[in-house]
PLY file of the C-alpha trace (Angstrom):
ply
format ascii 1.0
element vertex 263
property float x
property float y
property float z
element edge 261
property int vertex1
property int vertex2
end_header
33.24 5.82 50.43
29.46 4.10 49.85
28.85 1.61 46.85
25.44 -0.01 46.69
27.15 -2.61 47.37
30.15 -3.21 50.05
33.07 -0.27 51.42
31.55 -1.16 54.64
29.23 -2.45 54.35
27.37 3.61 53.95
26.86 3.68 50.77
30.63 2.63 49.79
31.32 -1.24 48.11
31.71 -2.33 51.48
29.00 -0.82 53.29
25.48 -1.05 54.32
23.74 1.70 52.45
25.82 0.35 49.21
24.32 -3.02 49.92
20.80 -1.89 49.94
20.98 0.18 46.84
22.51 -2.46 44.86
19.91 -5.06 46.01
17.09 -2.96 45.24
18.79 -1.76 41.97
19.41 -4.97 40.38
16.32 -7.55 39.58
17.28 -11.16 38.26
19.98 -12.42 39.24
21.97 -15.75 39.82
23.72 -17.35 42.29
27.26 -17.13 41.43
29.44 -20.75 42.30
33.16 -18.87 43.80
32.41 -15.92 46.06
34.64 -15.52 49.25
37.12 -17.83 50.77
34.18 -19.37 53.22
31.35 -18.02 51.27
30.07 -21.73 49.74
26.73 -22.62 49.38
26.50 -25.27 51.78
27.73 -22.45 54.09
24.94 -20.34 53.15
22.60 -22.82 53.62
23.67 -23.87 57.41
23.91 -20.08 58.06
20.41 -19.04 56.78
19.08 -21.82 59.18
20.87 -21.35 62.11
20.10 -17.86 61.83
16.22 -18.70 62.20
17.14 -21.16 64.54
18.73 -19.63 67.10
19.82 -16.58 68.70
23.59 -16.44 68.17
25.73 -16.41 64.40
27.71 -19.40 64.01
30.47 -18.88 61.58
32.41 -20.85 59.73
35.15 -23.13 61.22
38.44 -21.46 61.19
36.99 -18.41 61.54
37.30 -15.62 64.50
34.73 -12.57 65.03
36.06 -9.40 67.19
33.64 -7.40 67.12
29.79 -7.38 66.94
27.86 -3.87 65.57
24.41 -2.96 66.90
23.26 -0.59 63.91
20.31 2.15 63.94
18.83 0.79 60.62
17.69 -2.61 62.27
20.62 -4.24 61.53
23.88 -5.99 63.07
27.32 -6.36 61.18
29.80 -9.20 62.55
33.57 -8.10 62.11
36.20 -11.45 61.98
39.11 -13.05 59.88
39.27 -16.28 58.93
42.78 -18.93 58.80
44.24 -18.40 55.33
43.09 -14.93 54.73
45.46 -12.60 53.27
47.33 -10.09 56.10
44.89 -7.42 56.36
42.07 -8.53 55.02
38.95 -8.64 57.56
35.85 -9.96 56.38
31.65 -8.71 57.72
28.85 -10.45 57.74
25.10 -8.43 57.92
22.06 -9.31 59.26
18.59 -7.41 59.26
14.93 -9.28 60.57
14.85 -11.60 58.38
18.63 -13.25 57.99
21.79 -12.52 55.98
21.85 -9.25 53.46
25.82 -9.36 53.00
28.69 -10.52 53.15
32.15 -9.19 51.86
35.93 -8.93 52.81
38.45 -5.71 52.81
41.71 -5.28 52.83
43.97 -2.93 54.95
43.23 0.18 53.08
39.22 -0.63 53.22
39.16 -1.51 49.99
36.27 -3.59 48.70
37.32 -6.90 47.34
34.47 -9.18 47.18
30.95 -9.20 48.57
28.25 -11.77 47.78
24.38 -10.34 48.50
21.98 -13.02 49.13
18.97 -11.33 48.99
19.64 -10.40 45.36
21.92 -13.48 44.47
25.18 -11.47 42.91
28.64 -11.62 43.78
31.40 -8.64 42.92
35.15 -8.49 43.08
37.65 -5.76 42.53
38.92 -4.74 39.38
43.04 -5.03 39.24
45.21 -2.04 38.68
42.10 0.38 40.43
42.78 3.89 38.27
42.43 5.41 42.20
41.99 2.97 44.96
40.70 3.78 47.97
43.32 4.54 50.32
43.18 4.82 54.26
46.14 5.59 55.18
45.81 8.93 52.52
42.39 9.44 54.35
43.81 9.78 57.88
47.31 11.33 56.79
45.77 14.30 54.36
42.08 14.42 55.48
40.66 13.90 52.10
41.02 10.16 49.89
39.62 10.56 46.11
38.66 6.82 44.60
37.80 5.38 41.14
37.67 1.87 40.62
35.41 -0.87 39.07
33.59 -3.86 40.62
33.44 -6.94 38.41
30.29 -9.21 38.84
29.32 -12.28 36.29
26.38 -12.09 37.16
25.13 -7.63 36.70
28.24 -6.79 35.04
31.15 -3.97 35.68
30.19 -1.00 37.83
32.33 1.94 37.93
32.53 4.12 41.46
33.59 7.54 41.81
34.01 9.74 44.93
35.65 10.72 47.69
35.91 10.59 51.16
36.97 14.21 53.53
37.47 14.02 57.40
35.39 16.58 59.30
37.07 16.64 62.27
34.31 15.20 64.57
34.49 12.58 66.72
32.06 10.60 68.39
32.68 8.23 70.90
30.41 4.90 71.25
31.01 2.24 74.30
34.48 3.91 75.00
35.41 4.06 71.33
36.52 6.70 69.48
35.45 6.82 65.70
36.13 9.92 63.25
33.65 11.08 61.02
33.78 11.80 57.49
31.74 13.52 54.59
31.33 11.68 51.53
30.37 11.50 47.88
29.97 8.89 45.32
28.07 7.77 42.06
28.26 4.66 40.68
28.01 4.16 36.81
27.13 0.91 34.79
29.47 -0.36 32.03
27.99 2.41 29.20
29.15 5.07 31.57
25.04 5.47 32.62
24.64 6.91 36.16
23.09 4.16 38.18
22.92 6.24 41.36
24.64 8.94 43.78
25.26 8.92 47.47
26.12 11.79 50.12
26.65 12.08 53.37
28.54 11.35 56.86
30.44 7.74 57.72
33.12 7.03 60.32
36.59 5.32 60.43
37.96 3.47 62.71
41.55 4.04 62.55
42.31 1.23 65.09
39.89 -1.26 63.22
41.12 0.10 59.74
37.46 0.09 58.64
34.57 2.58 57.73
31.21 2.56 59.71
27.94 3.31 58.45
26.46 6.98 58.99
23.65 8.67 57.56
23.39 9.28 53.65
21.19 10.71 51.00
20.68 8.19 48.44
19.58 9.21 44.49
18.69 7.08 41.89
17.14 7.85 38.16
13.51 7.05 39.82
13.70 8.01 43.42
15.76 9.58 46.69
15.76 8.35 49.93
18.01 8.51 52.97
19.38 6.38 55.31
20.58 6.06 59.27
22.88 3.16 59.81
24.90 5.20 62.57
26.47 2.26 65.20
24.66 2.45 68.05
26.92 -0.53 70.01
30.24 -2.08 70.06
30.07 -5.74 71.54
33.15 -7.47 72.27
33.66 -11.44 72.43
32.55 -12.23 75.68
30.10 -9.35 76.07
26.46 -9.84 75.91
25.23 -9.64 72.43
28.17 -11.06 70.60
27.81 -12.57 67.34
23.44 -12.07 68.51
21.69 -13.15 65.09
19.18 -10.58 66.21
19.21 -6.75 65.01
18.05 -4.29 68.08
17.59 -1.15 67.09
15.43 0.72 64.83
13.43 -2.27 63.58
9.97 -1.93 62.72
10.50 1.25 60.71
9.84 2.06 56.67
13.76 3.57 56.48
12.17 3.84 52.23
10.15 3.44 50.06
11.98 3.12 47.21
11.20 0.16 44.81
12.72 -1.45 41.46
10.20 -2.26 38.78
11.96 -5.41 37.21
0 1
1 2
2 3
3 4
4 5
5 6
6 7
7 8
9 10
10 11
11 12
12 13
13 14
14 15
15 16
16 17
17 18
18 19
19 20
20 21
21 22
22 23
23 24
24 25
25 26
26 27
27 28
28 29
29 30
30 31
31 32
32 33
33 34
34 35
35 36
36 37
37 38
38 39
39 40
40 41
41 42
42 43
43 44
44 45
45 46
46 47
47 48
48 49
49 50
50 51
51 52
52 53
53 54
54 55
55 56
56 57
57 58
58 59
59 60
60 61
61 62
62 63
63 64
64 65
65 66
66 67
67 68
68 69
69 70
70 71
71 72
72 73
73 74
74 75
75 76
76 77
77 78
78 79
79 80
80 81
81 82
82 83
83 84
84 85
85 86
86 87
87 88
88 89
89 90
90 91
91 92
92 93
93 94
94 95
95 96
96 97
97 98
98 99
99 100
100 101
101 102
102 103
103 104
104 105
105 106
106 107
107 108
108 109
109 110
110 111
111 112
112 113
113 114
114 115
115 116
116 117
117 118
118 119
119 120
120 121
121 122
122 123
123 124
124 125
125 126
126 127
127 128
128 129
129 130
130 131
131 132
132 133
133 134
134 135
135 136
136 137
137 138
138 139
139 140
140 141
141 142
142 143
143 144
144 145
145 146
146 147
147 148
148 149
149 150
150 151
151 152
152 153
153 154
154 155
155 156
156 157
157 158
158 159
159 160
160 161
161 162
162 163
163 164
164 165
165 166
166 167
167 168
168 169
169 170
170 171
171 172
172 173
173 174
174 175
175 176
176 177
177 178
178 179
179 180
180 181
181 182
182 183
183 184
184 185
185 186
186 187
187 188
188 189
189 190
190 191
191 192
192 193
193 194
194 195
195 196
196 197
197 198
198 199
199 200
200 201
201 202
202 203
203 204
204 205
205 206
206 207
207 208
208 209
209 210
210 211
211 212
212 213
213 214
214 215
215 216
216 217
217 218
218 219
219 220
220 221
221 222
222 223
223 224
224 225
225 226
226 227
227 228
228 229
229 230
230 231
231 232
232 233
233 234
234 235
235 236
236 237
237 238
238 239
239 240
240 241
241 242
242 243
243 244
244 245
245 246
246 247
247 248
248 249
249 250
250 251
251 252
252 253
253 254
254 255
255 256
256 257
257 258
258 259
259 260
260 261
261 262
């Protein structure tokens, strides 16, 4: 599952390919006041520095990262939970060259429940009563998860996201870890029922970190196509080398699109 926005953060609500499509979909936008539990903007404004400051991610106190993500698209995802946090819910930070491009929290089934994107300025929550929310558990029992829910955002408006998610049976293993992959589909729809964009392609699941992992996706809007490689390429634990690093590794440097909005 891939929204241009988090599914995470292909191109579900919560993952990476999502974000970028939504930020270069949407043009003006505003910095909403009440994103995530942490995500205040004197927090923003410490992390955007120490980001270009130094080497390492600080997060917020009360907060605990577990895992670290060394992407192929030039960026680097930070995994953690934070005290007060509802059971299940894990929340992601992103980073590419230049600083933060996302931030969002999921709950146990991967569901997307907010996200905040800096670069664009626009924060989205989930809809309640989804008419199909995603579901992991029906993912890794059946094979196949079907999802159509709407993202609620003061500042673009409600988006509507249909698709599904099939297991394909492969597994890859990365730094000891075993991660499943999956075929999806998805198009997201503004308020009017207009088509906004559609996504294919391959993710993976984690079924031990409950979460989906960015893959490789073929990305369609009303003006353009593009694709995408945001396959993991590391797993850094706390303690490792690279843990938390503010720094994206590998695949920086390249044009992944050229895709742009005329506002």
């Amino acid at each position: 599952m891939n929204p241009l926005t988090p599914r995470t953060q292909s191109i579900r609500p919560c993952t990476n390919d999502a974000q970028s499509m939504q930020t270069k979909v949407l043009s003006r936008v505003h910095l909403k006041e009440r994103v995530l539990t942490f995500f205040v903007l004197s927090a923003m404004t410490l992390w955007a520095s120490d980001v270009l400051a130094q080497d390492t991610f600080s997060l917020p106190q009360g907060c605990d990262a577990y895992l670290t993500v060394q992407s192929a698209d030039c960026s680097v995802d930070h995994h953690f939970i934070c005290v007060g946090d509802p059971e299940g819910h894990k929340q992601r930070v992103s980073l590419d060259e230049q600083g933060l491009t996302y931030l969002g929290m999921i709950d146990d089934q991967t569901q997307w429940i907010q996200s905040f994107h800096p670069l664009s300025g626009h924060s989205e929550r989930l809809e309640d009563s989804p008419a199909d929310p995603a579901n992991l558990d029906e993912l890794i029992k059946t094979g196949q998860d079907t999802y159509d829910f709407r993202t609620l955002s003061d500042e673009v408006g409600t988006t509507r996201y249909v698709g599904q998610d099939t297991l394909t049976g492969r597994e890859i293993t990365i730094d000891d870890i075993t991660i499943a992959e999956t075929e999806f589909n998805i198009t997201a729809y503004a308020e009017d029922g207009t088509e906004l964009w559609s996504s294919s392609g391959n993710e993976f699941i984690s079924r031990n970190w409950r979460m989906f992992l960015s893959g490789t996706s073929f990305i369609k809007t009303p003006g353009d196509t593009f694709e995408r490689d945001g396959r993991p390429v590391e797993f850094i634990y706390p303690g490792e080398p690279g843990f938390l690093s503010a720094n994206p590794k590998h695949g920086c440097g390249v044009v992944m699109s050229s895709f742009e909005v005329t506002p």
